[in-house]
N, C-alpha and C positions, 0 to 999 in steps of 0.2 A: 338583755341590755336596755338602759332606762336614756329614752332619748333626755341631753340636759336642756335642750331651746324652750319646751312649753313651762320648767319650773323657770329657768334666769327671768323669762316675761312674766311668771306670777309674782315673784321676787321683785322686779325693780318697779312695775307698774301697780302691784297691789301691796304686797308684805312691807314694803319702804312708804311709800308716800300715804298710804288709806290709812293704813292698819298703824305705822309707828310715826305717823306724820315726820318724815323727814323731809327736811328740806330739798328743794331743787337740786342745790349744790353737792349735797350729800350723795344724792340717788346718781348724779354724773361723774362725782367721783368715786363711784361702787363702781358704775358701768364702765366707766374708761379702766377700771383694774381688769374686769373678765373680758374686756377686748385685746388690752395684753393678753393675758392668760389665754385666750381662743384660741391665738394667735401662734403664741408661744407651745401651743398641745399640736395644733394643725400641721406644724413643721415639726415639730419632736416625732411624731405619731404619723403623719402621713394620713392623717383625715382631714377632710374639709370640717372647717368649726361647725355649719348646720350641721353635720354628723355623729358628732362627739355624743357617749354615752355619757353618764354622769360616774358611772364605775369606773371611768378612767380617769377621772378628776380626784385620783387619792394620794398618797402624803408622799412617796417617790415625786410623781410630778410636780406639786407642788412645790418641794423644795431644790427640785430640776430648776424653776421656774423663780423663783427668790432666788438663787446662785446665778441665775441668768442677767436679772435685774440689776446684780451688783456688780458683776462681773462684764456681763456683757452691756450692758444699757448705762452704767457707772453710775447708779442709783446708791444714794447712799442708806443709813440705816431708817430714817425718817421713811423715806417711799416704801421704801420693802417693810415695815411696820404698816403703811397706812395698806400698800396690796394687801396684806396678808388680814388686816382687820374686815378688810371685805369680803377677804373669801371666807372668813370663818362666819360673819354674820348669815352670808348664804347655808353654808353649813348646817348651823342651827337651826336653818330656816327650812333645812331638808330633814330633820330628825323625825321630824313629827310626820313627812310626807315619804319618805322612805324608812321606814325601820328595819327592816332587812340591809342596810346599809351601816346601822348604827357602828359598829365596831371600823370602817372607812371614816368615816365623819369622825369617830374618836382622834383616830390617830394624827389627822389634820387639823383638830382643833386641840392637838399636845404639841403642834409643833409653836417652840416659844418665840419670841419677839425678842427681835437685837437689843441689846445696851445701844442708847444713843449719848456721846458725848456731850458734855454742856460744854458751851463754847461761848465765849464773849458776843453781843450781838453787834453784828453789821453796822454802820450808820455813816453818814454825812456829816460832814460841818459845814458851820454857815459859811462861807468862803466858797463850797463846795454846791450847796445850794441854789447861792445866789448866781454861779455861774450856770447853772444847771436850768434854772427858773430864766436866765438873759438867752437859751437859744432858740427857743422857737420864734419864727418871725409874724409879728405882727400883723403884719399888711395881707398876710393872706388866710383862706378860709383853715387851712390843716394845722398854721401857725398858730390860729385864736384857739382853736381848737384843743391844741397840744398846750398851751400855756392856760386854757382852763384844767385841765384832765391834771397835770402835775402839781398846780397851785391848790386843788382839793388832795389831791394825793398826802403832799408834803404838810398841810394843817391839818387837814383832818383824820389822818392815820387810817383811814381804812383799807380795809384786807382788796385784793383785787378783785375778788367776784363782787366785793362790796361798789363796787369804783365802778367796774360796767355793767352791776345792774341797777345803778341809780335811773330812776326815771323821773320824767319832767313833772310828775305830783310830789315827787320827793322833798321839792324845791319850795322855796315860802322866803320873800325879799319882804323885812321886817327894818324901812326908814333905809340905814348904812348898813345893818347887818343879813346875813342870809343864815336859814334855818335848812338845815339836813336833815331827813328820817332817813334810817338808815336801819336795814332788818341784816343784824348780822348773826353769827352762829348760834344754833338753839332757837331761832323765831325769836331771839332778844332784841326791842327796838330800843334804838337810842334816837335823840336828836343831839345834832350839834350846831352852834351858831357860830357862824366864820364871820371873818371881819370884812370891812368895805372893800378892800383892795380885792379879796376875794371873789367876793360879791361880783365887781366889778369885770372880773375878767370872763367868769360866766355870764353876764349879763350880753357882753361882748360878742360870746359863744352863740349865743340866742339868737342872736342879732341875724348871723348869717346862716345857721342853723339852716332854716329855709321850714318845710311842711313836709315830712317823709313819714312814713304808716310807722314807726320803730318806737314804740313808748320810751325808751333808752335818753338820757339827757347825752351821752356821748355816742356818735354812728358813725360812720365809715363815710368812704367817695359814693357807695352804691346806696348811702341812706339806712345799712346797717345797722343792728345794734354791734357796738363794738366788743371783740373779745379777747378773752385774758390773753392769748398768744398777739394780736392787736395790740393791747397794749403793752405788753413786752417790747413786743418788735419798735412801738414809737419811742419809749424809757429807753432802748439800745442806742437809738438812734440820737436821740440827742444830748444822751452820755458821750458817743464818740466824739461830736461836734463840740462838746463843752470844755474836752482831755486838752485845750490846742489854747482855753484862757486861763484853767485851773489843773495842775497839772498831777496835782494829787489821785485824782478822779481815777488817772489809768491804771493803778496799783488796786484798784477796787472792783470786786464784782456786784453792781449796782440793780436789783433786780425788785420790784415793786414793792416788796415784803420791806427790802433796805429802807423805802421810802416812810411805809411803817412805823418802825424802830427809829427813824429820824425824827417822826413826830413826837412818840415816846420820849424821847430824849430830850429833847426842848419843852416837852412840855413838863416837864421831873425838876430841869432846871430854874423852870421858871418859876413852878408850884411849891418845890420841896416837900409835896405831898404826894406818896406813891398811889392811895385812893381815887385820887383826881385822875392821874393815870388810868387808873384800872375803869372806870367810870367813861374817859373819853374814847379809848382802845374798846372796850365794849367788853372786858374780860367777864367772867363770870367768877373767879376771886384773883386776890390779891398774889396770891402766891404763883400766878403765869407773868404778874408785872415785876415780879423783884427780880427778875433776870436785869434788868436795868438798873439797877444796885450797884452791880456788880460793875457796871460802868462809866458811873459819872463820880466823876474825879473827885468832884463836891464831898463827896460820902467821903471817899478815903482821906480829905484831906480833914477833916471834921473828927473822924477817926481819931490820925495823929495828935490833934491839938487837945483829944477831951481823955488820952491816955497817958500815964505817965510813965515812961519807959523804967524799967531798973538797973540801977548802978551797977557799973563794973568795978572790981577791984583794983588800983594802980596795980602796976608791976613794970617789971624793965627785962628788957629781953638780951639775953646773952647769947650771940652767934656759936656755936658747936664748930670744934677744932675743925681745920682743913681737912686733915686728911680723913677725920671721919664721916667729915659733910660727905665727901666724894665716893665715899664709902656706902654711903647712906643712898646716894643716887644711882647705885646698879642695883 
């Protein structure tokens, strides 16, 4: 039996970041998939996860483990694709370090990926916004804090690893306007230049910020950098406090990504150019931004006006006797 703990550490500390340069964010969310999985073998199996062979990591458990996710964990087809991309990249990553295993590793990298739904995307309206942007309170440190973190959130569209792992070099105050570098998916830098209100409210942030060791432009009570479940939990919170001025809000599952696709959407409306889009979101093509197509009303009313429907033929409609209408309806 081949112990798996010495290959998963050559794997996330070498094979990921040296060898295919991946990102930060990619190599944690590899490792948070095989900490489920650990997890999830150690109770099926009745091993402690340092003990786990790698020969019992084959495609039985595996898809123990995807059924678990969706079933038990109510992970939809999205998570249980992106698990399952992980465990196959390790996989492959064992071909070449186990071959005597090859025909294991097959059978786990045949098992296929869910169909995922396309579904209209999530979003805010202004009304919805601007209540959302009115509750944090100003007068105190968590207040400026939380009405910096939301006001970049909701203009500047970035992803939430993007959002807490901004750090204070990121930052560049140009007159009224502020500049954002911003290294999102793939090592792709963008900048972006937010407007003075912006500006303003991070500036705000800075203010009482104080001196804490966290290169992070957003930190915690203990001077933290702040994280995604962090700011989950503060978006939670002042979604609920917002549901009580705008009432729409409670019909809504409002989760950082929403905040996203809100900027997307405002910003399609304003441009009319889905490029601009793809350029500010930081896409790498156009064809992950035309999900937004699909929902500003703009398009389909533009639609109707530059089509010309075709005619129908008159005609007159003759009601069918009684008693065979009733006839007709058993």
């Amino acid at each position: 039996m081949t112990p798996v703990a010495p290959h998963i550490t050559a794997w996330l500390r070498q094979r990921l970041p040296a060898e295919h340069g991946a990102s930060p964010n990619t190599c944690d969310s590899y490792a948070y998939a095989f900490q489920l999985l650990f997890a999830f073998a150690a109770e099926h199996m009745g091993v402690a996860p340092c003990n786990l062979a790698f020969e019992q990591l084959d495609a039985p458990l595996v898809l123990a483990f995807l059924e678990h996710l969706q079933r038990g964990r109510g992970n939809g087809a999205r998570s249980r694709n992106a698990r399952l991309a992980a465990i196959k990249s390790f996989m492959r990553f064992m071909e070449y370090r186990e071959p005597a295993a090859l025909d294991q590793i097959r059978r786990v990298l045949a098992i296929p990926a869910h169909r995922v739904d396309v579904r209209s995307v999530r979003h805010l309206v202004l009304d919805e916004v601007q209540a959302l942007l009115d509750v944090p309170d100003p007068t105190t440190r968590d207040g400026i804090r939380d009405r910096a973190f939301l006001h970049i959130a909701i203009t500047g569209g970035l992803r939430v690893s993007e959002l807490v792992g901004l750090k204070m070099d990121n930052l560049t105050f140009r007159g009224s306007y502020m500049d954002l570098s911003v290294l999102g998916k793939g090592r792709k830098e963008r900048v972006l230049t937010l407007w003075k209100a912006v500006g303003d409210t991070v500036r705000a942030w800075l203010a009482v910020r104080g001196t804490v060791p966290a290169p992070e432009l957003f930190v915690n009570v203990h001077g933290e950098a702040l994280t995604r479940s962090g700011a989950a939990w503060i978006l939670r919170k002042h979604v609920q406090s917002a549901t009580a001025n705008c009432a729409s809000l409670a019909a809504k599952s409002v989760s950082p990504h929403v905040l996203r696709h809100t900027c997307a959407m405002t910003t399609l409306q304003a441009t009319r150019d889905i490029r601009k889009v793809a350029l500010w979101l930081g896409h790498a093509s156009t064809q992950t931004t035309e999900i937004y197509l699909q929902v500003d009303p703009a398009e389909k009313l533009e639609t109707l006006e530059a089509v010309i429907p075709p005619s129908l033929r008159r005609g007159t409609f003759s009601p069918p006797d009684k008693l065979i209408a009733s006839l007709r309806g058993r």
